[in-house]
Each structure stands twice: as structure tokens, then as C-alpha cells.
C-alpha positions as CSV (number, residue, x, y, z in Angstrom):
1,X,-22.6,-14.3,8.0
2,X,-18.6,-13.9,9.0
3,X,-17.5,-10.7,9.5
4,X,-14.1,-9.9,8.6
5,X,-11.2,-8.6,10.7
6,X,-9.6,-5.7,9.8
7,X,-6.0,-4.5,10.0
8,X,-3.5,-2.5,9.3
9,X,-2.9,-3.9,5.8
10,X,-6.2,-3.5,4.0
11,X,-6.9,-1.5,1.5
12,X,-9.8,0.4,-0.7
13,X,-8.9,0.9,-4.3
14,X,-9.8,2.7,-7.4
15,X,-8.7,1.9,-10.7
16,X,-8.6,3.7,-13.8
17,X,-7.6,1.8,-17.1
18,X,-7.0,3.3,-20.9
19,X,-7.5,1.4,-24.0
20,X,-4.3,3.2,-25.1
21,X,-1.9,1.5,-27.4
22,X,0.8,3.9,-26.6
23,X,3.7,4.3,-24.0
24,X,1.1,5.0,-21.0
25,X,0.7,4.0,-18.2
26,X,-1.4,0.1,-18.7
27,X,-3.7,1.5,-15.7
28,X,-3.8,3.8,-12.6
29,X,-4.5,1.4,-9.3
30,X,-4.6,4.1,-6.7
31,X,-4.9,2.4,-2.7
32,X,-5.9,3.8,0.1
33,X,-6.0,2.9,4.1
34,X,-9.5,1.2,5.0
35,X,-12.0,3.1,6.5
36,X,-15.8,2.2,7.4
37,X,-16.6,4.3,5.4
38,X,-15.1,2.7,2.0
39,X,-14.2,6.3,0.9
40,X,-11.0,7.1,-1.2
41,X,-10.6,10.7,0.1
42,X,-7.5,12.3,0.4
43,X,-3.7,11.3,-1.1
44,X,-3.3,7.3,-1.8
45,X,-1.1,5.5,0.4
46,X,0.3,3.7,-3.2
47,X,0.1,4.3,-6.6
48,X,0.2,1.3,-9.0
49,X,1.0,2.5,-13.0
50,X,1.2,-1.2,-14.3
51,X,1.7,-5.1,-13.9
52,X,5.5,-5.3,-12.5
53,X,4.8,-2.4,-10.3
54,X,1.3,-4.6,-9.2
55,X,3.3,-7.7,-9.1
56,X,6.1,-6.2,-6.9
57,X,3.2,-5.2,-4.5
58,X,2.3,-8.9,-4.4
59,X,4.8,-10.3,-3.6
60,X,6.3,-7.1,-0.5
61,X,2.9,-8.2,0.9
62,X,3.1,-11.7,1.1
């Protein structure tokens, strides 16, 4: 098995999504700096409230 190198760009998520029909947020993509640990302690390093935000991400990390 490969193991994968790390940097300075990876993330660990968590993501909470509504069936809401209303003007809320689609879902809440929270991510945090990697750790070995895979833990998502403390404040996120970016909060994501819905597609353009996520696809904006996309495309400042590319």
C-alpha cells in the first residue's frame, strides 16, 4: 500500500446538511488543518455555507 504525502494543504472535514426548503444555508462544510489524529477540534480553518462558496474554494485551490 502507497502512503500519502501530506502538506500544508490538506484538510479534515465535517459536514452538516438540512433538508430545508427555505433560505438556509444548503449545508455547513466546516475544514480543518490535518492532523494524525483525524480530529476536528478547535475553530475551522474555513467555513463553506453552500455550492458557489464550495466552488470558489475549488477553483483558489487549483
Amino acid at each position: 500500500m502507497k502512503s500519502s504525502n501530506v502538506t500544508e494543504e490538506d484538510f479534515i472535514f465535517s459536514i452538516t446538511a438540512s433538508s430545508s426548503n427555505g433560505p438556509v444555508d444548503e449545508f455547513l462544510l466546516e475544514l480543518f488543518d490535518y492532523s494524525p489524529t483525524l480530529s476536528c477540534d478547535g475553530a475551522p480553518k474555513k467555513v463553506i455555507k453552500n455550492f458557489d462558496e464550495l466552488i470558489d474554494f475549488f477553483e483558489t485551490i487549483e
